[in-house]
PARO-184537 format. One line per field, with one value per residue (C-alpha): residue number from 1; x, y, z; residue in three letters. Coordinates in steps of 0.02 Angstrom, whole numbers, plus 50000, padded with zeros to 5 digits. Example, Ala and Ser with C-alpha at 12.3 -4.5 7.8 and 13.67 -1.06 7.14 Angstrom:
BEGIN
nr <- [1_2];
X <- [50615_50684];
Y <- [49775_49947];
Z <- [50390_50357];
rest <- [ALA_SER];
REM end
This chain:
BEGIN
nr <- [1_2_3_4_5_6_7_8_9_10_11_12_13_14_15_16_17_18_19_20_21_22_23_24_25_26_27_28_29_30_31_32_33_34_35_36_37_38_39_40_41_42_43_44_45_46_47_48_49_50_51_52_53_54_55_56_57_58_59_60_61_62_63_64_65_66_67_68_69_70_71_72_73_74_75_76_77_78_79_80_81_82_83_84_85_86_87_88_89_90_91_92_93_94_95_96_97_98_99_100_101_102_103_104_105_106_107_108_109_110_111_112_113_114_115_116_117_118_119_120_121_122_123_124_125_126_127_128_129_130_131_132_133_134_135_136_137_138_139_140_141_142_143_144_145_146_147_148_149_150_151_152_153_154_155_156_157_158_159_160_161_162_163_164_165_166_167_168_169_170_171_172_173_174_175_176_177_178_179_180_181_182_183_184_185_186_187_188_189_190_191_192_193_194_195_196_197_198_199_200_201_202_203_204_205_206_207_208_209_210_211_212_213_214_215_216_217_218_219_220_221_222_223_224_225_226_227_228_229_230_231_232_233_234_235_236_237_238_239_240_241_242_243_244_245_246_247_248_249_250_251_252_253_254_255_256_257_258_259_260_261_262_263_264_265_266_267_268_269_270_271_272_273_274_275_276_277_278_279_280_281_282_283_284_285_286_287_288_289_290_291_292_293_294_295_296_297_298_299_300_301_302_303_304_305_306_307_308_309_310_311_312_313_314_315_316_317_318_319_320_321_322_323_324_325_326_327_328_329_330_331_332_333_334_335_336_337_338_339_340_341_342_343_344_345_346_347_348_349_350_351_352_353_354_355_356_357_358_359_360_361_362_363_364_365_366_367_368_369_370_371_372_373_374_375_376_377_378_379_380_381_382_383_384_385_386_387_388_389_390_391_392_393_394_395_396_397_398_399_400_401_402_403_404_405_406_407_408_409_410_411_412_413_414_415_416_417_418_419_420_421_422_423_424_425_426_427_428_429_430_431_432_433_434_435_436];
X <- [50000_50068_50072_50092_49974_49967_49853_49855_49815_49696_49564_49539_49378_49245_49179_49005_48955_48806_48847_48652_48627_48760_48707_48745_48908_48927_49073_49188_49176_49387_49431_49532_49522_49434_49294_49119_48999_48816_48720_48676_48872_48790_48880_49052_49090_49279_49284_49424_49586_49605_49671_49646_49492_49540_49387_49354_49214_49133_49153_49245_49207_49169_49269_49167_49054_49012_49070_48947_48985_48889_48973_48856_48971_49125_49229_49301_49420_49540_49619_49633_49492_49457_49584_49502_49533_49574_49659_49693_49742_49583_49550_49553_49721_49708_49653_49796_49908_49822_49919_49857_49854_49788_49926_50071_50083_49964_49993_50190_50138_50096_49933_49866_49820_49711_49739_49660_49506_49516_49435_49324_49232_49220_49062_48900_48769_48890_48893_49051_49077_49231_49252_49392_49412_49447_49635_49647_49613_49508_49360_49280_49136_49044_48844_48802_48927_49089_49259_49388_49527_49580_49735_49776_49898_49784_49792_49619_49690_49614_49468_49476_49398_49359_49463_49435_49532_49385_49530_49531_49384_49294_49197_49058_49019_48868_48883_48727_48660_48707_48552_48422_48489_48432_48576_48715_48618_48544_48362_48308_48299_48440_48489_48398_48471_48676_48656_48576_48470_48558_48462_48547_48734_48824_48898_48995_49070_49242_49259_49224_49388_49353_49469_49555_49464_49578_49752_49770_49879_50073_50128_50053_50141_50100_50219_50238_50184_50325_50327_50307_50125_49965_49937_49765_49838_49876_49978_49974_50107_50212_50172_50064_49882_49840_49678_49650_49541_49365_49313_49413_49408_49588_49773_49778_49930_50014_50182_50261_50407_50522_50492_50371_50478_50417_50308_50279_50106_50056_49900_49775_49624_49519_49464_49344_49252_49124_48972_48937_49094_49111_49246_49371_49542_49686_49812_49986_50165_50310_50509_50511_50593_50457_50586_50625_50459_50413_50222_50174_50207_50070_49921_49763_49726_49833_49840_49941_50083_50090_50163_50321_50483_50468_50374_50212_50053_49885_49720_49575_49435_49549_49412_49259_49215_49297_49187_49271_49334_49367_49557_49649_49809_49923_50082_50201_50259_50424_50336_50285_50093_50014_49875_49750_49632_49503_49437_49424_49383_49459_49647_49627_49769_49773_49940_50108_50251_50429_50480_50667_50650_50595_50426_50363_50178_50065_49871_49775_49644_49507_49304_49241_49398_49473_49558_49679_49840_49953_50019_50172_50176_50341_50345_50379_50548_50689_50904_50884_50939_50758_50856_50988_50909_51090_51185_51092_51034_51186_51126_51008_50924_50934_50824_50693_50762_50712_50830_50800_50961_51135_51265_51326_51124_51102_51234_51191_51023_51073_51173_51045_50887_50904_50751_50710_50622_50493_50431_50505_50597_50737_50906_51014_51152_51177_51249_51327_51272_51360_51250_51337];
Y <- [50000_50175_50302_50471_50544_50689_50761_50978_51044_51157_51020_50951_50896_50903_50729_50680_50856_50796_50598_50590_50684_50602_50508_50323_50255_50160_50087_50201_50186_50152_49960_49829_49746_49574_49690_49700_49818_49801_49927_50037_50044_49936_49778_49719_49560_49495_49373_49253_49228_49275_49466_49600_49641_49830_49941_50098_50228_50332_50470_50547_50446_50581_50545_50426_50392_50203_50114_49937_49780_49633_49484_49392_49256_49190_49039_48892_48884_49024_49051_49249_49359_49543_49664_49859_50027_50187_50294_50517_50470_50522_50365_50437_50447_50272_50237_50168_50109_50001_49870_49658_49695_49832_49733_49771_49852_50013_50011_50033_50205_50360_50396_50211_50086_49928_49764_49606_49524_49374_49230_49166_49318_49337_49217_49237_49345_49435_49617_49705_49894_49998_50183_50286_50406_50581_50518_50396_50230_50128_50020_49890_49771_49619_49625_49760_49713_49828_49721_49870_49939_49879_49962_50137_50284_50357_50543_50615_50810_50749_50669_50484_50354_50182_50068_49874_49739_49586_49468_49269_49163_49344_49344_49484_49626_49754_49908_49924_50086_50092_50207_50080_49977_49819_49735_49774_49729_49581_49540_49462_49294_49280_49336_49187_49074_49111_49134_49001_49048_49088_48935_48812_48911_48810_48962_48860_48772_48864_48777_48592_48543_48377_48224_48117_47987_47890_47936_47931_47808_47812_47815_47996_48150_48347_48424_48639_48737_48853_49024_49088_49120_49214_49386_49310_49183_49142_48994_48923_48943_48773_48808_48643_48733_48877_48988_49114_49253_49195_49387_49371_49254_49221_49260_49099_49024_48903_48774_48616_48666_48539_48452_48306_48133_48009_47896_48010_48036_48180_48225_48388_48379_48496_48576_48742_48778_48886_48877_49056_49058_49003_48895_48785_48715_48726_48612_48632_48586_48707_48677_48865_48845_48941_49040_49139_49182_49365_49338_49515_49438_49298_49353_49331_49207_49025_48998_49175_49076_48992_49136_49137_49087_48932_48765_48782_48679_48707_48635_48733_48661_48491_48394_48466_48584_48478_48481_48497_48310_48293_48212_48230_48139_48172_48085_48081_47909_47839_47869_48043_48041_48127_48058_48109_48011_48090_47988_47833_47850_47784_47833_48011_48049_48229_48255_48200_48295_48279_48167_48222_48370_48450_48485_48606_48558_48712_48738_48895_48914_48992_49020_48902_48829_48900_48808_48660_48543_48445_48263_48174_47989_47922_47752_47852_47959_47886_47917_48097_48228_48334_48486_48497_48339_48313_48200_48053_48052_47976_48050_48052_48197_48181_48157_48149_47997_48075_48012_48149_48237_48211_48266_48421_48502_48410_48505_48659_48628_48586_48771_48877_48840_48711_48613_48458_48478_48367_48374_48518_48447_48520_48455_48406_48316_48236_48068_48032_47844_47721_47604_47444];
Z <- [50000_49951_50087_49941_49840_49715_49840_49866_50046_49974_49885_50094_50082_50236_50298_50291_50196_50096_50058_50061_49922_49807_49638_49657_49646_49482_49372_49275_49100_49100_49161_49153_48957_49037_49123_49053_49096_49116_49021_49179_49225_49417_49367_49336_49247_49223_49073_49039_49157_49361_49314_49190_49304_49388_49395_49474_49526_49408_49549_49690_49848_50003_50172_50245_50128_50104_49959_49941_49844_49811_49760_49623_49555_49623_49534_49597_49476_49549_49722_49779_49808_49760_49814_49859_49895_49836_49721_49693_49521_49398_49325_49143_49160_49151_49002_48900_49037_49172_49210_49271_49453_49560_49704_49689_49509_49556_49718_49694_49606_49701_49748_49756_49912_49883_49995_49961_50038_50109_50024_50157_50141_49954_49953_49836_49894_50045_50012_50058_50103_50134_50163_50209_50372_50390_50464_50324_50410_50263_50352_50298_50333_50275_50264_50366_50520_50559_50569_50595_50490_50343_50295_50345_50276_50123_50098_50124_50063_49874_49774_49803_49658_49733_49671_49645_49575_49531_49558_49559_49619_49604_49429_49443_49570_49575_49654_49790_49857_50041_50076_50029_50165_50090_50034_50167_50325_50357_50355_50505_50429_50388_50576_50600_50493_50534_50730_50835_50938_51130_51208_51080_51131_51313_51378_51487_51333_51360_51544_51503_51374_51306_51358_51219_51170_51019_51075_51261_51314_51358_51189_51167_51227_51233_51108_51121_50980_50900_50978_50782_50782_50726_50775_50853_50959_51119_51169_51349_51483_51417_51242_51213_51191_51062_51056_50947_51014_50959_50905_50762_50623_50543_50579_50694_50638_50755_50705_50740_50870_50735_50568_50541_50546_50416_50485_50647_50705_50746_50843_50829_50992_50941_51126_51092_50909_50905_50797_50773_50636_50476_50412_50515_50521_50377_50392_50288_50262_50242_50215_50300_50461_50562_50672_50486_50503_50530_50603_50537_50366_50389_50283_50343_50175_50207_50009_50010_50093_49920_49848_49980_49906_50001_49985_50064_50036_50125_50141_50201_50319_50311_50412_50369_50525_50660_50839_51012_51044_50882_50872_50684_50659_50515_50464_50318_50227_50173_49966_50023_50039_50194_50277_50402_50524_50615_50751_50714_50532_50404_50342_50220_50074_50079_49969_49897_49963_49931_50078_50049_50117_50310_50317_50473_50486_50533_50557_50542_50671_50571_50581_50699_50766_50923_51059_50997_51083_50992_51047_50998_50964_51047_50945_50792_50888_50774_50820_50756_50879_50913_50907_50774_50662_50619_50734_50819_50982_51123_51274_51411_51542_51698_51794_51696_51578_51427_51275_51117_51092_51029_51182_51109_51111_51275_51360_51269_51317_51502_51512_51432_51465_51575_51533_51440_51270_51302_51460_51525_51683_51756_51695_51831_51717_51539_51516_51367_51302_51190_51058_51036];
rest <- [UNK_UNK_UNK_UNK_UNK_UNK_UNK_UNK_UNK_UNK_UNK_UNK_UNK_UNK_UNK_UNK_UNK_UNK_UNK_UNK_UNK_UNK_UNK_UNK_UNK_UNK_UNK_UNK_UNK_UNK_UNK_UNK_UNK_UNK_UNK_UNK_UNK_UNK_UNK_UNK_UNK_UNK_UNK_UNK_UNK_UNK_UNK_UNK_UNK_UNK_UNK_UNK_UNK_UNK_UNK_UNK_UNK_UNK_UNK_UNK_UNK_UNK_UNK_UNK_UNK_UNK_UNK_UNK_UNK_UNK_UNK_UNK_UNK_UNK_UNK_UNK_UNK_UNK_UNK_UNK_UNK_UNK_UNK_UNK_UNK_UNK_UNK_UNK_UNK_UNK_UNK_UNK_UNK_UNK_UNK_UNK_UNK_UNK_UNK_UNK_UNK_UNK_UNK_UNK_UNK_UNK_UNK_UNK_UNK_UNK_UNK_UNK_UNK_UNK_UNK_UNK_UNK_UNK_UNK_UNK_UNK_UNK_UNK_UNK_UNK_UNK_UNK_UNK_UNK_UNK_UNK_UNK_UNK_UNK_UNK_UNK_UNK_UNK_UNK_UNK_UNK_UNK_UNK_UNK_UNK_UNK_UNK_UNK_UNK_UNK_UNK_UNK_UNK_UNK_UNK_UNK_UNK_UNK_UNK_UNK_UNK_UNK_UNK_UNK_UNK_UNK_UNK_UNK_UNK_UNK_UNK_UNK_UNK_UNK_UNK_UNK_UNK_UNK_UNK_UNK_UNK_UNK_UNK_UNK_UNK_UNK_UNK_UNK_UNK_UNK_UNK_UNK_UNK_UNK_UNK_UNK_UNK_UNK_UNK_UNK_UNK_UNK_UNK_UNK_UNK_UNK_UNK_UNK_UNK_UNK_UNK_UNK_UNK_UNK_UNK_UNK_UNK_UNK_UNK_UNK_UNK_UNK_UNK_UNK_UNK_UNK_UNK_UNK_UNK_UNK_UNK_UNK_UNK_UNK_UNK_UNK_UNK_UNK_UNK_UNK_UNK_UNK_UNK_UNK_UNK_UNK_UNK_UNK_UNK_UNK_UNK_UNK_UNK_UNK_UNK_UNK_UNK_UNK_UNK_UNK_UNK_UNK_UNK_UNK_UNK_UNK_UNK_UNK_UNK_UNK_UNK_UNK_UNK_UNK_UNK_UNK_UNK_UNK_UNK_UNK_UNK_UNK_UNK_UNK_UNK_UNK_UNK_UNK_UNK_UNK_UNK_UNK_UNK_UNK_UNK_UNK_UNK_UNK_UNK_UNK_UNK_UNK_UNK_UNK_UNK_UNK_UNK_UNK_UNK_UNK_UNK_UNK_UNK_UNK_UNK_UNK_UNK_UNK_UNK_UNK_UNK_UNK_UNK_UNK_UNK_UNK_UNK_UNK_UNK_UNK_UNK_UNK_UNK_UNK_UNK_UNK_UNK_UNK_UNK_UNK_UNK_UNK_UNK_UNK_UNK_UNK_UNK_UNK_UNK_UNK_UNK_UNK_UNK_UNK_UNK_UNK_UNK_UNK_UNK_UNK_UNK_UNK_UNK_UNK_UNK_UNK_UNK_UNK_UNK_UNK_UNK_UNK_UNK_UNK_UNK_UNK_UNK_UNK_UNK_UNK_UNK_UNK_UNK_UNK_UNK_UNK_UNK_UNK_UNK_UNK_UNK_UNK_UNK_UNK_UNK_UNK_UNK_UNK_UNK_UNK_UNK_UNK_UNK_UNK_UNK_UNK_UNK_UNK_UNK_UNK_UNK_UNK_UNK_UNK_UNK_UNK_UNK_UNK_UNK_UNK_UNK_UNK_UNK_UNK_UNK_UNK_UNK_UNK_UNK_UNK_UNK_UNK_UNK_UNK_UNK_UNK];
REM end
C-alpha cells in the first residue's frame, strides 16, 4: 500500500458534507480489458483469466462515505479474492496504461492503496463495504457488520475514486446503494438462519475441554507449539495449547516446534470451536523453518503463503468443520503421501510431498475453530537429535530419563535453558550413552 498521493492541501475535503445527496456510485467507463459492463454501469463482469479485472468509481468517493459491493458470482476455479481501495489518480488517466494487478503494480505508484480480501469472505450473495476516514484509516465490513481497519495511511487532502481489482475466484460485482439499506444489512431471517438461537449456545462450553478419546495412552505425549504464531493467538504457559481470540476470524497460525519425521504421528484435539463462525481448520506443510518467520508477514489468506519463496502447501477446512473432541492425526510416509485420520475413521490421502526434504507442519485456526493441543507419538521418535536433526541422539536427561538429543544440544540445552524439550523437567546432568 502507498502512503503518497498527488494530493494539494487546498482540495481538503469536509467529511460527511452531503453523502446523502450524492448520485449512486457506479462503474467508470475506463477498466481493466477482461471487464464487462452492464448497460447501467451497476455491474462488473471479468471474462476470461484470474486478472485483467481493475475497475474503478465513476466518481469521487466523500470521506466517509460508504462504498457497497455485492458479490454475484464467484469461481472455483481460481484462488485469491478481490483486492480494494482507493486511488487520487483520475482514472482517465488510466486509460491506455492500466496494468494486470491493482497489488502490487498500482499500488507501487503514488497515489494508490488497495489490499486484498480474504477469500472466506468473498462468498455469493455477501455484500462488502469499505470507506475511508477523515485520518485515512480505510474500514471495511461484511453485510452490514463493522470488522475494523483495513489498511491505513491514504491521503484524504484529494478526490479519492474507489478502486477494485475483481481478482481470482471473484467473477462479477454490483455496486449496491448503501442508503436503501437492503443489501448490506441483514434481514432478520437471515439473523435467523447464521446465529443460533442463545438457548441452543452452552455458555459454559469454554470451561468443560474435552478428554482424548483415540490417543490417550502412554505412547502419546504433549508436544509445544512454535513460539512463531498468529497475531490472534495465544499459546498456553508450556506452549502445548493455542487459542486464537474467538472475536476474530483468521490470523491463527500456530507450528510444529520441529519438522514432521516420516512415519511420525502427529495428533491435533480439537478443545473449543464455536458455531457462530464460519469455516474451520487449515492444515499445511512448509520447508520454512518457522523461526524465519516474521508473524506480521502471515496474511490473513493461508493459500497467500503459496506465493512465499518457500514450499508451502495448504488445505482449508481439512476435516470438514471439526467439533470439540474431535482428534485429527496426520503423518508423512516413506513414498511421500500425507495422511489424516480423524477419530476413528478411516485413513485420508490429503497430498504427495517431497519426503526428501523438512517439512514444518502448521494449522490455521480459522472460523469456527478456536482452542487446539498437539500430541506426539513416541513410537515414531527415530536416532535423530530433536534439536539439530543432524547428529543422532547419544545421550540422556537427567532426571527425567528422557533420550531425544545428541550430547553436544544436550549440554547446550542443560546450560541455557536448563530444561528438557519434552517434558520440561529440570536438567540436573547429561549422560553421554554408547550404542553397541
Amino acid at each position: 500500500m502507498n502512503s503518497i498521493g498527488p494530493c494539494s492541501p487546498k482540495l481538503r475535503r469536509q467529511p460527511n458534507a452531503g453523502t446523502n445527496n450524492l448520485p449512486p456510485i457506479l462503474f467508470h467507463s475506463i477498466h481493466g480489458e477482461n471487464i464487462r459492463l452492464s448497460s447501467d454501469s451497476t455491474v462488473a463482469h471479468r471474462n476470461d483469466s484470474f486478472c485483467k479485472g481493475i475497475c474503478f468509481s465513476n466518481r469521487p468517493i466523500r470521506v466517509n462515505e460508504r462504498v457497497c459491493i455485492k458479490f454475484t458470482e464467484i469461481s472455483q476455479s481460481w484462488s485469491g479474492a478481490i483486492r480494494f481501495g482507493f486511488t487520487a489518480n483520475d482514472p482517465i488517466n488510466y486509460r491506455s496504461s492500466l496494468p494486470k494487478y491493482a497489488c502490487p503494480e498500482l499500488t507501487n505508484k503514488p497515489g494508490n492503496w488497495a489490499k486484498a480480501l480474504g477469500e472466506r469472505f468473498a462468498v455469493r450473495d455477501y455484500v462488502l463495504f469499505f470507506y475511508v476516514s477523515e485520518t485515512g484509516d480505510v474500514h471495511y465490513g461484511i453485510n452490514g457488520e463493522e470488522r475494523g481497519v483495513f489498511f491505513s495511511g491514504v491521503s484524504t487532502n484529494c478526490p479519492l475514486w474507489a478502486l477494485i481489482d475483481i481478482y481470482g475466484n471473484t467473477v462479477e460485482i454490483e455496486s449496491v446503494d448503501p442508503r436503501q439499506q437492503v443489501n448490506c444489512r441483514r434481514n432478520s431471517f437471515e439473523v435467523e438462519n447464521i446465529i443460533p438461537s442463545l438457548s441452543t449456545i452452552d455458555i459454559n462450553r469454554e470451561n468443560r475441554e474435552p478428554l482424548p478419546q483415540v490417543y490417550r495412552d502412554a505412547n502419546f505425549q504433549s508436544l509445544p507449539f512454535h513460539k512463531t504464531k498468529g497475531c490472534n493467538i495465544r499459546l498456553s504457559n508450556d506452549r502445548c495449547i493455542a487459542e486464537r481470540n474467538n472475536s476474530h476470524y483468521c490470523q491463527g497460525y500456530v507450528f510444529s516446534e520441529r519438522p514432521l519425521r516420516l512415519g511420525q504421528k502427529l495428533v491435533l484435539q480439537v478443545l473449543q470451536t464455536d458455531e457462530l463462525y464460519a469455516g474451520s481448520l487449515a492444515f499445511g506443510l512448509t520447508t520454512c523453518d518457522p523461526s524465519t518467520v516474521n508473524s506480521n508477514d502471515l496474511p490473513e489468506d493461508p493459500h497467500q503463503l503459496l506465493d512465499r519463496s518457500e514450499y508451502w502447501v495448504v488445505i482449508k477446512d481439512v476435516a470438514n468443520a471439526p467439533q470439540a473432541g474431535d482428534e485429527l492425526a496426520f503423518k508423512i510416509t516413506e513414498n511421500g503421501e500425507v495422511q489424516m485420520t480423524k477419530n476413528r475413521q478411516p485413513v485420508q490421502t490429503l497430498m504427495h510431498v517431497d519426503s526428501t526434504q523438512r517439512m514444518w507442519p502448521f494449522f490455521d485456526l480459522y472460523g469456527s475453530t478456536i482452542k487446539v493441543k498437539v500430541l506426539d507419538s513416541l513410537n515414531a521418535i527415530g536416532n535423530e537429535c530433536n534439536v539439530c536433526y543432524e547428529q543422532p541422539i547419544n545421550s540422556v536427561l537427567y532426571m527425567c530419563g528422557h533420550v531425544c538429543m545428541c550430547y553436544e544440544c544436550a549440554v547446550k540445552q542443560w546450560r541455557g535453558p536448563g530444561q528438557c524439550p519434552i517434558c520440561r523437567a529440570v536438567i540436573r546432568d547429561v549422560i553421554r550413552t554408547y550404542w553397541s
